[in-house]
C-alpha positions in Angstrom: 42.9 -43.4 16.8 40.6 -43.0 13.9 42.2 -41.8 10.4 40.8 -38.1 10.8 43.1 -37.6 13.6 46.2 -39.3 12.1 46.0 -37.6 9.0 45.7 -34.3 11.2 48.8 -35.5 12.8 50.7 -36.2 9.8 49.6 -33.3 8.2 50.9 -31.0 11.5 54.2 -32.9 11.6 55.0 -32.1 8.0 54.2 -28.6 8.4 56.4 -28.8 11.4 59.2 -30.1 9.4 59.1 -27.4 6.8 59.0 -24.5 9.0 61.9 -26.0 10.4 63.6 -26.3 6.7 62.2 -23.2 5.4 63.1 -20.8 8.8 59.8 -19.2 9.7 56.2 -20.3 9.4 54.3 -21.3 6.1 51.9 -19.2 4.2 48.7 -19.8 2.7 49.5 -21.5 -0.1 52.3 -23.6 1.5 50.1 -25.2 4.6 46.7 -25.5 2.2 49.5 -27.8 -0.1 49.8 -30.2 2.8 46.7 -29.5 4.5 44.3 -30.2 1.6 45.7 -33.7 0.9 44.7 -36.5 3.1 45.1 -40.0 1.4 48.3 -41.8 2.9 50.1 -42.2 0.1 50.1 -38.3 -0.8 51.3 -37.5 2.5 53.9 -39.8 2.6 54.9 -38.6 -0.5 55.0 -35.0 0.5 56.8 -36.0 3.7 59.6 -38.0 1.6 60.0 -35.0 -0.8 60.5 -32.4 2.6 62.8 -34.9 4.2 64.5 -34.8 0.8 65.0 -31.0 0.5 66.4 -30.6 4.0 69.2 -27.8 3.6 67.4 -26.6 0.0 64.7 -23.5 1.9 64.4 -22.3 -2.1 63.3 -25.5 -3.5 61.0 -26.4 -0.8 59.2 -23.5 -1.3 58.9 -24.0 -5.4 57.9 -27.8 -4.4 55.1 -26.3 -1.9 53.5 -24.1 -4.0 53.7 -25.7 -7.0 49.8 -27.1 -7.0 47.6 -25.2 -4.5 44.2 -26.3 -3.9 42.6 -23.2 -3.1 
């Protein structure tokens, strides 16, 4: 598997996890947070901060459009 994919991966699993948290699927801003990073370390520290705000909908939401990349 080459890094393109895995990223896309990573990247779909943490938008997974946050319309699971958050109740209903991610706008714009939200998914072009997660989508626009794709260096390792920002994506596993996007996934540890989701995993962390499990149960908190209105902090995930300030967290994910805190810095859009648009």
């Amino acid at each position: 598997m080459d890094n393109e994919q895995l990223v896309r991966k990573w990247q779909a699993k943490i938008v997974n996890d946050c319309e699971a948290i958050l109740g209903r699927p991610l706008d714009h801003i939200e998914s072009t947070f997660i989508c626009s990073r794709g260096g390792f370390m920002a994506l596993e520290m996007i996934e540890d901060t989701v995993t962390s705000l499990a149960g908190r909908p209105a902090e995930l939401h300030a967290y994910l459009t805190t810095d859009p990349i648009e």
